[in-house]
C-alpha positions in Angstrom: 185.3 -81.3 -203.5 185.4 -84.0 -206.1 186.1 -84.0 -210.2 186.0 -85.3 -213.2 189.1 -84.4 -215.7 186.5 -84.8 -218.9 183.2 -84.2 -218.5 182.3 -86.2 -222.0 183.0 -89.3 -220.1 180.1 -88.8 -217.4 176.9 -91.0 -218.5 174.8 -88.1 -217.8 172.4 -85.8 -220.1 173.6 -82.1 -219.6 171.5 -79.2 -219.3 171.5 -75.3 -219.3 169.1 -73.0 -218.0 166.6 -71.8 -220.4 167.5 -68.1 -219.2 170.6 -68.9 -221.5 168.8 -69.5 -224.8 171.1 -70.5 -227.8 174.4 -68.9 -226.3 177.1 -71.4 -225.6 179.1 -69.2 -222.6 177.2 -71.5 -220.0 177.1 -73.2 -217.0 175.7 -76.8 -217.7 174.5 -79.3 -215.1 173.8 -83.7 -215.3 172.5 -85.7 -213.0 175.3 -88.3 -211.9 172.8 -90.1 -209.7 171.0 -89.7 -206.8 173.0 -87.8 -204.8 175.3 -86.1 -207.3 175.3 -83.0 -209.9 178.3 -82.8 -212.4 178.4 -79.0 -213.0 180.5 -78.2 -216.3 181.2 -75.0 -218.7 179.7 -75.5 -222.1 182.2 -73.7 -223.9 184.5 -76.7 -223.0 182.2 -80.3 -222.9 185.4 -82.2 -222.3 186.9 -80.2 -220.1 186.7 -80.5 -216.3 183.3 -80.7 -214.2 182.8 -80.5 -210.7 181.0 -83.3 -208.6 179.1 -81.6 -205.9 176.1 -83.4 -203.7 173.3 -82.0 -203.6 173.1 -79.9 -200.8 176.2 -78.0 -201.6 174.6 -77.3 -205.0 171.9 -76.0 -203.7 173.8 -73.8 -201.0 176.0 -72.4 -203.9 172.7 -71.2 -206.3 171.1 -70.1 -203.1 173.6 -67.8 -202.3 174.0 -66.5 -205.6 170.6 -65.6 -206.1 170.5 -63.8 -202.8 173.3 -61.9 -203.5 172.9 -61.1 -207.4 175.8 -62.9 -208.4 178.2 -62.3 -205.8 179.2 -64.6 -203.1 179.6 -63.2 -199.4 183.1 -63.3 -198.2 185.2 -63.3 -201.2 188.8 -61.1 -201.4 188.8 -58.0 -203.2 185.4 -56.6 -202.9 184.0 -59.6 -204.8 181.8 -60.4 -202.4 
C-alpha cells in the first residue's frame, strides 16, 4: 500500500461525507487521478494519507458497510 507523508501536498480537492456535517473527527477522500483515492483524517490535513486504487477502496467501504463497522478477521474480537 502506498503513501503520502503530507497530505497538503496532494493537488487534490478533499471531501467528507455529508453524514459527517460540520464535525472535524473525519475521514476525508481526493481524487489523485484516475485510478487513485488519497484517503486522509481531517483532524490532521498534513498528516499522512493513504494512496489506495480504486478497487481496494471500494473493497474496504464495502466491507464496512456490510459489517457495521467492523472488518471480518481482525484479532481481538474486532472483527
Amino acid at each position: 500500500m502506498k503513501h503520502a507523508d503530507d497530505a497538503s501536498t496532494l493537488p487534490v480537492i478533499w471531501w467528507k461525507s455529508s453524514a459527517s456535517a460540520s464535525q472535524s473527527d473525519c475521514v476525508e477522500c481526493g481524487i489523485v487521478d484516475e485510478a487513485t483515492v488519497a484517503v486522509r483524517d481531517s483532524k490532521w490535513p498534513d498528516g499522512p494519507a493513504l494512496l489506495l486504487d480504486r478497487a481496494t477502496l471500494r473493497a474496504f467501504t464495502s466491507a464496512v458497510a456490510l459489517r457495521d463497522g467492523r472488518i471480518g478477521g481482525l484479532p481481538g474480537g474486532l472483527g
